[in-house]
SEMIRO-508091 format. One record per residue (C-alpha): x, y, z; chain; residue number from 0. Coordinates in steps of 0.25 Angstrom, whole numbers. Example, Ala and Ser with C-alpha at 12.3 -4.5 7.8 and 13.67 -1.06 7.14 Angstrom:
! residues 2
((49,-18,31),"A",0)
((55,-4,29),"A",1)
END
This chain:
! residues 430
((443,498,404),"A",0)
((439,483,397),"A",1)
((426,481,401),"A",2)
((420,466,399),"A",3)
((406,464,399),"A",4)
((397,450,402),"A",5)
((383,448,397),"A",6)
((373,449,385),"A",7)
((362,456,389),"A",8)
((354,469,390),"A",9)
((362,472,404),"A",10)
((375,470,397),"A",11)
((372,478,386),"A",12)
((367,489,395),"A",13)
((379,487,404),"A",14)
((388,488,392),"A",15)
((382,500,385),"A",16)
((385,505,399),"A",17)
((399,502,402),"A",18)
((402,506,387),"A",19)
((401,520,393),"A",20)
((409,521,403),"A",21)
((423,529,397),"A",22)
((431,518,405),"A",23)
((427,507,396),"A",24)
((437,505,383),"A",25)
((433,491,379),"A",26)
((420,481,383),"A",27)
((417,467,380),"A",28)
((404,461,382),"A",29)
((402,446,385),"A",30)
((393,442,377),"A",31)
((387,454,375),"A",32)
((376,457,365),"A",33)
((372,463,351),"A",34)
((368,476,356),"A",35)
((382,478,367),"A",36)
((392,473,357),"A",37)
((387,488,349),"A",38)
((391,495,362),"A",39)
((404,507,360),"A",40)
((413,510,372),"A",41)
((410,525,375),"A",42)
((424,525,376),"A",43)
((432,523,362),"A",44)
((419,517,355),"A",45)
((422,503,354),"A",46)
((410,492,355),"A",47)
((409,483,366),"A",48)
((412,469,362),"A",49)
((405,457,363),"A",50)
((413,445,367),"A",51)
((405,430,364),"A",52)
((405,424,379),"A",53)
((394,422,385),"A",54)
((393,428,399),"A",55)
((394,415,406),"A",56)
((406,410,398),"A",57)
((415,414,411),"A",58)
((428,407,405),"A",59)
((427,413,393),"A",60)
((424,427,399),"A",61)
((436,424,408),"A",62)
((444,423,396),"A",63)
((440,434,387),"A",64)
((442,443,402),"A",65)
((456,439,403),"A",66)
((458,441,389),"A",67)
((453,455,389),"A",68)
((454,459,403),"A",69)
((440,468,404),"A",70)
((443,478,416),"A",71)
((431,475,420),"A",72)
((422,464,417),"A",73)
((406,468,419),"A",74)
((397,455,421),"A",75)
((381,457,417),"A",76)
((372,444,418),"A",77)
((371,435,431),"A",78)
((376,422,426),"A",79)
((392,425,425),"A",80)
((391,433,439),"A",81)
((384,420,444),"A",82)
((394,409,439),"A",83)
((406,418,442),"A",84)
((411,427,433),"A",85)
((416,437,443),"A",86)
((423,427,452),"A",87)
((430,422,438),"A",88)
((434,433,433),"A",89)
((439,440,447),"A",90)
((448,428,450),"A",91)
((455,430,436),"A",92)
((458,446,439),"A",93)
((448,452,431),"A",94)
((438,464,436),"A",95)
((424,459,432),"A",96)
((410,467,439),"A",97)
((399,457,445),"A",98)
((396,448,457),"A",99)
((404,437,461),"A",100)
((398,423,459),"A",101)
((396,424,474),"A",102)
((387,438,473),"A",103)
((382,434,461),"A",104)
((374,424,470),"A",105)
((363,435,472),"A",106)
((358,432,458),"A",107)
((363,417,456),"A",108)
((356,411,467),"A",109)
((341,418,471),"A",110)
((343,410,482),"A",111)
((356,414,489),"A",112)
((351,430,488),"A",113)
((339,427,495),"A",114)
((345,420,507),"A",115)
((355,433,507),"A",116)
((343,442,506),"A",117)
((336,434,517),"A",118)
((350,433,525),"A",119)
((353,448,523),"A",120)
((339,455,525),"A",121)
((337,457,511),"A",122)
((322,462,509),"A",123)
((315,449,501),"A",124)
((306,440,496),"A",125)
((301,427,506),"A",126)
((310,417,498),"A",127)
((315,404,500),"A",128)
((324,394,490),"A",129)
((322,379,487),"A",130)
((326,370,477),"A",131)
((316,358,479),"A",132)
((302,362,473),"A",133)
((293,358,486),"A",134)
((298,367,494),"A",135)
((298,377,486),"A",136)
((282,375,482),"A",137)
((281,375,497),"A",138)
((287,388,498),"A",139)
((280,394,486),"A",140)
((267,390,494),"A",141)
((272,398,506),"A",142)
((271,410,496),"A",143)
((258,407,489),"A",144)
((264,404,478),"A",145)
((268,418,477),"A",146)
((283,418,473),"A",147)
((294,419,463),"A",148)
((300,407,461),"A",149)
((315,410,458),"A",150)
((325,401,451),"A",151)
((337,403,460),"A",152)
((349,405,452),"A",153)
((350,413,438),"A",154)
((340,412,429),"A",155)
((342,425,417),"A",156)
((331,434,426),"A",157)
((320,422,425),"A",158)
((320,414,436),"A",159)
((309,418,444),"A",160)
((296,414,444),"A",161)
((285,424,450),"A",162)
((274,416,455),"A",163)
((260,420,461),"A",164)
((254,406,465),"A",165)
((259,394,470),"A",166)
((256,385,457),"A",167)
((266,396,450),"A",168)
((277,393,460),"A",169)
((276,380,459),"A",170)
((278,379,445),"A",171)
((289,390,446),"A",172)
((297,381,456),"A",173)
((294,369,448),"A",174)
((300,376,434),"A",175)
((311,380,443),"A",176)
((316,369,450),"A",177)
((310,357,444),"A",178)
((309,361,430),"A",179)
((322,371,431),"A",180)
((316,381,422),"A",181)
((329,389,425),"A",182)
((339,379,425),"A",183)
((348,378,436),"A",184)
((345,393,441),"A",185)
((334,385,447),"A",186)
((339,375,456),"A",187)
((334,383,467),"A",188)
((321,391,467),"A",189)
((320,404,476),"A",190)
((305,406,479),"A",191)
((302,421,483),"A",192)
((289,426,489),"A",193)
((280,435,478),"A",194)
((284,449,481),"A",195)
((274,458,476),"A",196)
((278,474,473),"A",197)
((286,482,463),"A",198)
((301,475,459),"A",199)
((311,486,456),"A",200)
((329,481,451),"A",201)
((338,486,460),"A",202)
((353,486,456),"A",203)
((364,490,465),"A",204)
((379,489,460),"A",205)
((388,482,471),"A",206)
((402,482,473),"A",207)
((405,472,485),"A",208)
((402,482,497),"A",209)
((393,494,490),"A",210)
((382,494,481),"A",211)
((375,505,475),"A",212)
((360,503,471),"A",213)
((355,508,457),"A",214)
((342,513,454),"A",215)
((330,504,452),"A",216)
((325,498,441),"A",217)
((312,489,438),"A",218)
((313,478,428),"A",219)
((303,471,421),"A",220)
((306,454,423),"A",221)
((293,450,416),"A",222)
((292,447,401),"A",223)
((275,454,400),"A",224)
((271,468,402),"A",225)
((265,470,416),"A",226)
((276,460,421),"A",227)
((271,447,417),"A",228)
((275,435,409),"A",229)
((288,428,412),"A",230)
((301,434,419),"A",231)
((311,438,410),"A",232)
((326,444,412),"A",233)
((320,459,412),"A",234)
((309,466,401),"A",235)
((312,479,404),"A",236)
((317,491,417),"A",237)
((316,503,419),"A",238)
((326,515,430),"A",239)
((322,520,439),"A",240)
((312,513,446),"A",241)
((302,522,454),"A",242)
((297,511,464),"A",243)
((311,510,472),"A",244)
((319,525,471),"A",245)
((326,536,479),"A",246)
((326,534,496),"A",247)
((317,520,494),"A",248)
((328,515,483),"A",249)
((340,518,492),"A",250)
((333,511,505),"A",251)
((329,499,497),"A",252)
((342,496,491),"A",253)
((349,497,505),"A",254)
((338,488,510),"A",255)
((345,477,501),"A",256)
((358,481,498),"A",257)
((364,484,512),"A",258)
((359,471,516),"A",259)
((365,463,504),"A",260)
((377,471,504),"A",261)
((378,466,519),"A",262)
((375,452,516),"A",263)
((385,454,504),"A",264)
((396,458,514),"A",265)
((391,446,524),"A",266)
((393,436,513),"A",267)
((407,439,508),"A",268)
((400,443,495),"A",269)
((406,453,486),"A",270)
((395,457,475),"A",271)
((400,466,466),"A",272)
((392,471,454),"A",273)
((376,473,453),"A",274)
((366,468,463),"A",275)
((351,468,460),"A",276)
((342,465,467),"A",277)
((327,463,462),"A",278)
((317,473,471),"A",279)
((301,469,473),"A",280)
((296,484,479),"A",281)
((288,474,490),"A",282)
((278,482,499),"A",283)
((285,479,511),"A",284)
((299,484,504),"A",285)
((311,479,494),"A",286)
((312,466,492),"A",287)
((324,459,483),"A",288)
((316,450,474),"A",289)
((330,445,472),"A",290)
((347,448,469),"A",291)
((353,450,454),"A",292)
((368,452,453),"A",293)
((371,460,441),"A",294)
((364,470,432),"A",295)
((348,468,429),"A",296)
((344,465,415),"A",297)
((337,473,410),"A",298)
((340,485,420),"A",299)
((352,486,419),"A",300)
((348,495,405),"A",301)
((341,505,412),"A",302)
((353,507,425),"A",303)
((363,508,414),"A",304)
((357,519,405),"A",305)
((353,527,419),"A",306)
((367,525,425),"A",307)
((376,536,424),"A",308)
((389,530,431),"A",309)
((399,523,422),"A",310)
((397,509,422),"A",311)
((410,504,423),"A",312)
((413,512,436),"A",313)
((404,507,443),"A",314)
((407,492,440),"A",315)
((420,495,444),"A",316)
((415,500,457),"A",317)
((408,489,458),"A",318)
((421,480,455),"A",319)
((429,487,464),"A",320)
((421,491,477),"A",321)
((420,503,476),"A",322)
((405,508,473),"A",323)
((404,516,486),"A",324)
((412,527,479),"A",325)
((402,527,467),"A",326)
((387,534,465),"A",327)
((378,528,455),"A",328)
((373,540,446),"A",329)
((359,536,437),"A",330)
((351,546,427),"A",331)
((339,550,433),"A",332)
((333,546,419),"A",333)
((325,534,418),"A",334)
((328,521,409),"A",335)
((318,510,405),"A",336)
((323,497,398),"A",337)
((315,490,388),"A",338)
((318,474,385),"A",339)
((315,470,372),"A",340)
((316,455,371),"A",341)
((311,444,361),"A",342)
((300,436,359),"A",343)
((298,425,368),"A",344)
((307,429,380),"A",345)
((308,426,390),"A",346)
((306,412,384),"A",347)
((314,407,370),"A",348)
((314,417,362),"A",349)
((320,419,347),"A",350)
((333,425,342),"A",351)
((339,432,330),"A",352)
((327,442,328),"A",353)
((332,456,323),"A",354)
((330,469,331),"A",355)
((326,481,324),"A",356)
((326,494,330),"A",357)
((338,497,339),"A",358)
((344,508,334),"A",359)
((332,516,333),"A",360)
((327,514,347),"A",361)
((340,518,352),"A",362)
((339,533,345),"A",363)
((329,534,355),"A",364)
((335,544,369),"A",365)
((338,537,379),"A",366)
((337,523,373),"A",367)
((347,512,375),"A",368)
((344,496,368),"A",369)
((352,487,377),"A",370)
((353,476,370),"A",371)
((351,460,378),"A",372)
((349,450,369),"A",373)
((353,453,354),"A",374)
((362,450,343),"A",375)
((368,457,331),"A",376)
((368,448,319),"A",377)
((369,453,305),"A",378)
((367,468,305),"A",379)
((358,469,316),"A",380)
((353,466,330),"A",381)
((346,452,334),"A",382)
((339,447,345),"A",383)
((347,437,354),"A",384)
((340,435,368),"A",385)
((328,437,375),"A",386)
((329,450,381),"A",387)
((333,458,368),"A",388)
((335,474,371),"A",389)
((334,483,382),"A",390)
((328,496,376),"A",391)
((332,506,385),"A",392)
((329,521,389),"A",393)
((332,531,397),"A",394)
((322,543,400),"A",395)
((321,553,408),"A",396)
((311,547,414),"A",397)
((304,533,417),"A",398)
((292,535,405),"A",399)
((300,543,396),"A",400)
((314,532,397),"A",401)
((300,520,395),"A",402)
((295,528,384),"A",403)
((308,530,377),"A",404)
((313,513,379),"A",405)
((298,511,372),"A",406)
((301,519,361),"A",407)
((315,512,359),"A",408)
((307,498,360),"A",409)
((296,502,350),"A",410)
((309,505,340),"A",411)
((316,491,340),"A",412)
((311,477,333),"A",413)
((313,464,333),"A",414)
((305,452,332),"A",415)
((297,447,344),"A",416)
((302,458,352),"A",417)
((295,459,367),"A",418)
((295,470,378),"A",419)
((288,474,389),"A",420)
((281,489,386),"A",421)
((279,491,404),"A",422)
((294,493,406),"A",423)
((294,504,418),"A",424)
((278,503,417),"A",425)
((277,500,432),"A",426)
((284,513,437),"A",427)
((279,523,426),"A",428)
((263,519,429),"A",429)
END
C-alpha cells in the first residue's frame, strides 16, 4: 500500500512512526511532515518516509499531489483540513482518504452545534448556552456566578477556552472573544458552559459510520504550569491508562455517550468515519462531555500509539470501510507517559532556529520514543521550529516506572529556553 499522510505535529509523527510498521505499507508521504518524521524507515523494505512541502490546508495542492501519486489510503491528522472539507474533496475525485466528513467534522468546528446535539440527543453535559452578542452573554455568565468557560465556538489550535471563576473574568473572556476577537474568526460565536468541577479524563473511540470502538483513557495536561495553572496550551504532556475511569465503570461511561451519539448520528444522516473524542470532566453527579474532538488528541495520541498492539493501517481501513464490528482493539497492559518539551514563551511568541541537543541519547533509554512536533533539520542537525517541540515518550510496566523513565529521557535533551511540565501523571500516581 501508498499511504499519504496530512500534518506536522507531534500526532502525525506518532501516527506515522505507527503506520510505518505495519508490513502492508511500502511507500508513505507526509504533508508537510516534520524533521523528526521525514527519518522515519518503512518496516517493510527500509525506505524513509518522505515529506512533501504542502501545507495541510493547501486542499488543491494535496488534491493534485493525491492524484499524482494515488495514495491507497490517505490518513488525515490535524482538525482544520477535516473542517474545510478535505474528505468530501478527495472522496468526489475517487480517492480513499480516513477522516470525517465536513458535515461530521462539525463536532469539533462549531462548539456550538455539538452542544445543541448533546442537549438534543441526552448526551450528559455542562448547562450551556450560545450567543454572539456580548449582553447577553454577560447575562448569562451572571446566571453562572461568573463561574464558567468561555469557549470561542469554532477552531481555535486547542486554546479557545477561557476558564473563569468570577463574573469580572467572564466578562473580559467574552469581551477578548467577541469584541476584541482574540481568536479570529473561530470566535464569532461564544459557547459559555457552566464551571464543572472534578477530574477530566480523554476519551477516544474509533468510528466507522455505524460501530465504534472506545479505547482506553488517557488524562492530558491543557495547562502551561505545574499544578495546572498558567494559560491553556494545545497539551504539556498525558499519560495511558487513566485510573480514574477503567474496567465495568469505563465500558458504561462510554455507552453512556456513545449509544446516544451514535443514534443521533444515525437520526442526522451523519456518517462519521474516523476518531471521536470526546473531552470527560469525572463530575460527582457522573460523566459529563466537556465537549467533541473529531480526530486524534495531541498530545495523546503518543501514549495510544506506543500501547496499541493492532496494525494501524487495518484499523483505518475498517474504519473506511464499515466494518469495525469484525475487529477487537488489543492494547499492552504497560503503561506510557508523554512528556512535551516546548520553547520558551509558549503558548505566547516564541523564538525559532535554537538547536536541540540530546536526542539520540534519550532515545537509547528502554522503552523511550521522541515524537517530534515542531522541529526542523537545517545544517547537520535538529532545530526547534514551533511551540510544542517533542513529545518524550515511554513505555513502562507500570505508570511510575514508564514517568520515571520519560523523565530520564527529558533530563538527556538540550536546547535553549526549553520548558516542561515535571507533574505529568502526577494526579493519578499521588
Amino acid at each position: 500500500m501508498k499511504i499519504l499522510l496530512i500534518g506536522s505535529g507531534g500526532r502525525e509523527h506518532a501516527l506515522a512512526w505507527k503506520l510505518a510498521q505495519s508490513a502492508h505499507v511500502k511507500k508513505m508521504w507526509c504533508a508537510p511532515g516534520n524533521g523528526g518524521i521525514g527519518r522515519e524507515r518503512l518496516a517493510a523494505g527500509g525506505e524513509c518516509i518522505e515529506c512533501v512541502n504542502l501545507g495541510a490546508e493547501d486542499l488543491p495542492g494535496l488534491l493534485a499531489f493525491a492524484r499524482e501519486k494515488r495514495p491507497d489510503l490517505t490518513v488525515v491528522g490535524p482538525d482544520n483540513p477535516l473542517a474545510l472539507g478535505i474528505v468530501d474533496l478527495f472522496q468526489e475525485h475517487g480517492l480513499r482518504i480516513w477522516g470525517p466528513n465536513r458535515r461530521a467534522a462539525r463536532f469539533e468546528s462549531s462548539k456550538a452545534f455539538a452542544q445543541e446535539f448533546m442537549r438534543k440527543y441526552g448526551i450528559p453535559t455542562a448547562r450551556a448556552a450560545t450567543f454572539t452578542e456580548v449582553a447577553p452573554a454577560r447575562e448569562f455568565a451572571d446566571s453562572l456566578g461568573g463561574r464558567c468557560a468561555v469557549k470561542a465556538d469554532g477552531l481555535a489550535l486547542g486554546k479557545g477556552v477561557l476558564l473563569c471563576r468570577e463574573v469580572a473574568e467572564a466578562h473580559r473572556a467574552i469581551e477578548d472573544i467577541l469584541v476584541k476577537k482574540s481568536f479570529g474568526s473561530a470566535g464569532s460565536a461564544v459557547v459559555i458552559q457552566e464551571y464543572l468541577e472534578g477530574t477530566e479524563v480523554s476519551l477516544h473511540a474509533l468510528c466507522d459510520g455505524r460501530a465504534a470502538k472506545l479505547f482506553p483513557t488517557s488524562q492530558d495536561h491543557k495547562r502551561a504550569g505545574e499544578g495546572d495553572t498558567g494559560p491553556n496550551t494545545g497539551g504539556m504532556g498525558t499519560y495511558s491508562p487513566a485510573p480514574f475511569l477503567a474496567g465495568d465503570a469505563l465500558t458504561e461511561a462510554g455507552q453512556l455517550i456513545l449509544r446516544p451519539w451514535l443514534k443521533g448520528c444515525a437520526a442526522e444522516g451523519i456518517d462519521f468515519r474516523g476518531i471521536l473524542y470526546p473531552g470527560l470532566m469525572l463530575t460527582a453527579t457522573g460523566p459529563k462531555v466537556l465537549e467533541f474532538n473529531a480526530r486524534f488528541g495531541d498530545p495523546e495520541t503518543q501514549v495510544y500509539v506506543t500501547r496499541l498492539e493492532n496494525d494501524l493501517v487495518e484499523l483505518l481501513m475498517a474504519s473506511v470501510e464499515g466494518s469495525l464490528a469484525r475487529v477487537d482493539l488489543k492494547w499492552s497492559p504497560n503503561c506510557a507517559v508523554c512528556v512535551v518539551l516546548a520553547s520558551a514563551g509558549y503558548p505566547g511568541p516564541y523564538a525559532k532556529g535554537k538547536p536541540i541537543h540530546g536526542l539520540a541519547e534519550a532515545e537509547k533509554l528502554p522503552g523511550v520514543k521522541v515524537f517530534h512536533a515542531g522541529t526542523a533539520w537545517q545544517g547537520a542537525g535538529f532545530v526547534t521550529h514551533g511551540g510544542r517541540v517533542l513529545g518524550v515518550t515511554a513505555l513502562g510496566a507500570d505508570l511510575r516506572s514508564a514517568r520515571d523513565q520519560a523523565y530520564a529521557a527529558v533530563e538527556r535533551i538540550q536546547f535553549e529556553g526549553m520548558q516542561f511540565r515535571r507533574d505529568i501523571a502526577a494526579k493519578a500516581l499521588g
